[in-house]
C-alpha positions in Angstrom: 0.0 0.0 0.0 2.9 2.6 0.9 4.5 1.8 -2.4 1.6 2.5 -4.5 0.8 5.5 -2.7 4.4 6.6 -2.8 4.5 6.8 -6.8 0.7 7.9 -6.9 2.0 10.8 -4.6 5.2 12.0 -6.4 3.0 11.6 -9.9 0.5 14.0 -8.6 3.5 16.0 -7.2 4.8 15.9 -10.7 1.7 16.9 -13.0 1.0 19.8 -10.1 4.6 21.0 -10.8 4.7 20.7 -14.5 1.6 23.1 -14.5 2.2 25.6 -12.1 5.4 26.1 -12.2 5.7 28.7 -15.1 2.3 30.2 -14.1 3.5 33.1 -11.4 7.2 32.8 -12.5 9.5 32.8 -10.4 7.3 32.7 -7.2 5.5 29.7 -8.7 8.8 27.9 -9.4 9.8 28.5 -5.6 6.5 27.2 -3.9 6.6 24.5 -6.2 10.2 23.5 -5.0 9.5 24.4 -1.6 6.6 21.6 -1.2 8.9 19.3 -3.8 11.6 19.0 -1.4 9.6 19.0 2.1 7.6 16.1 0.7 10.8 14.0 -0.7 12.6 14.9 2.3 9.4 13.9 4.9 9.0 10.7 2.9 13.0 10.3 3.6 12.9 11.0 7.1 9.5 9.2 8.3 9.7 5.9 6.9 13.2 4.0 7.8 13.8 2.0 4.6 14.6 3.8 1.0 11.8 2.7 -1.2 8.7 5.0 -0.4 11.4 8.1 -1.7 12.8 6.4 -4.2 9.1 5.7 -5.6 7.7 8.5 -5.1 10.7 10.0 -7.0 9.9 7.9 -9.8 6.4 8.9 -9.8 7.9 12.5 -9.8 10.1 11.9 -12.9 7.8 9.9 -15.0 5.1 12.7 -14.3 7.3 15.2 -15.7 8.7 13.2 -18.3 5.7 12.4 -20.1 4.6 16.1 -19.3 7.5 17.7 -21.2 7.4 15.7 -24.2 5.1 17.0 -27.2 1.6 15.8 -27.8 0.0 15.1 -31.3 -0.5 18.9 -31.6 3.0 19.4 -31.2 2.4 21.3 -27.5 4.6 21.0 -24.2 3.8 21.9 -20.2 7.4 22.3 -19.8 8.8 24.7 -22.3 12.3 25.0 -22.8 13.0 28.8 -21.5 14.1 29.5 -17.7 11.5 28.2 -15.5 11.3 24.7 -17.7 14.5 24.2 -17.1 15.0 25.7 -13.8 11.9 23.0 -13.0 14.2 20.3 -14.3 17.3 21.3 -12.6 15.3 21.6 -9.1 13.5 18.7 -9.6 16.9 17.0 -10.3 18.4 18.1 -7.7 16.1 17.3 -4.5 15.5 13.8 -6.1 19.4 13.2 -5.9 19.5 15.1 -2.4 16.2 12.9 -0.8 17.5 9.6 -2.0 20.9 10.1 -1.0 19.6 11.3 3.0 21.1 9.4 5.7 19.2 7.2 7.4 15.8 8.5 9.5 16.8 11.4 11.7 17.2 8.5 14.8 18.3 10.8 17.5 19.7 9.2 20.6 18.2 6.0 22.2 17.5 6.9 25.8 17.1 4.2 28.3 14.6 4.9 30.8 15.0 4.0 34.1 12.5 3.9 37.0 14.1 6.0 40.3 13.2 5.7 43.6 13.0 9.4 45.6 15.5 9.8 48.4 12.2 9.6 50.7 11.1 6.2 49.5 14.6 4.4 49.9 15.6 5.6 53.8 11.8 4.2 54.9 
């Protein structure tokens, strides 16, 4: 279930990209990274093994793929001016960055210890 709604995720991530992110130029292109790279990086850092980012990357990539090709009009999403390729570079760029994360942000394993008071010991 988490790895079908890992590449349903990034697709959805993808097509929402490929339309806004020319719209408000460059404002759109920043939002658009913004929410690109907290979702890659939370997918990284919630679930311990690699597979729901590395899917949901996938999703991300095919999405835009398929979105910057041509249609039969001969029509693109992605153009090829700066915020197409800025899109690309970015998208690039937090896929390589979330994949290659550490593992989970861990933190320290604290051992918890039941303590008596000083009252409870000398009765």
């Amino acid at each position: 279930m988490t790895s079908l709604s890992s590449v349903i995720a990034g697709a959805a991530v993808g097509v929402v990209a490929s339309v806004y992110h020319s719209a408000w130029f460059p404002w759109g292109l920043v939002i658009i990274m913004v929410a690109l790279g907290a979702g890659l990086m939370g997918l990284r850092v919630f679930f311990l093994p690699r597979y729901p980012a590395a899917l949901a990357s996938l999703g991300l990539i095919a999405a835009i793929v398929v979105l910057a090709g041509q249609d039969g009009q001969g029509s693109v999403l992605i153009a090829g001016n700066t915020a197409g390729l800025s899109l690309l570079v970015g998208v690039g760029f937090f896929v390589v960055i979330a994949n290659a994360w550490p593992r989970g942000l861990t933190g320290s394993r604290v051992k918890m210890e039941y303590r008596t008071s000083e009252r409870t010991r000398t009765q």
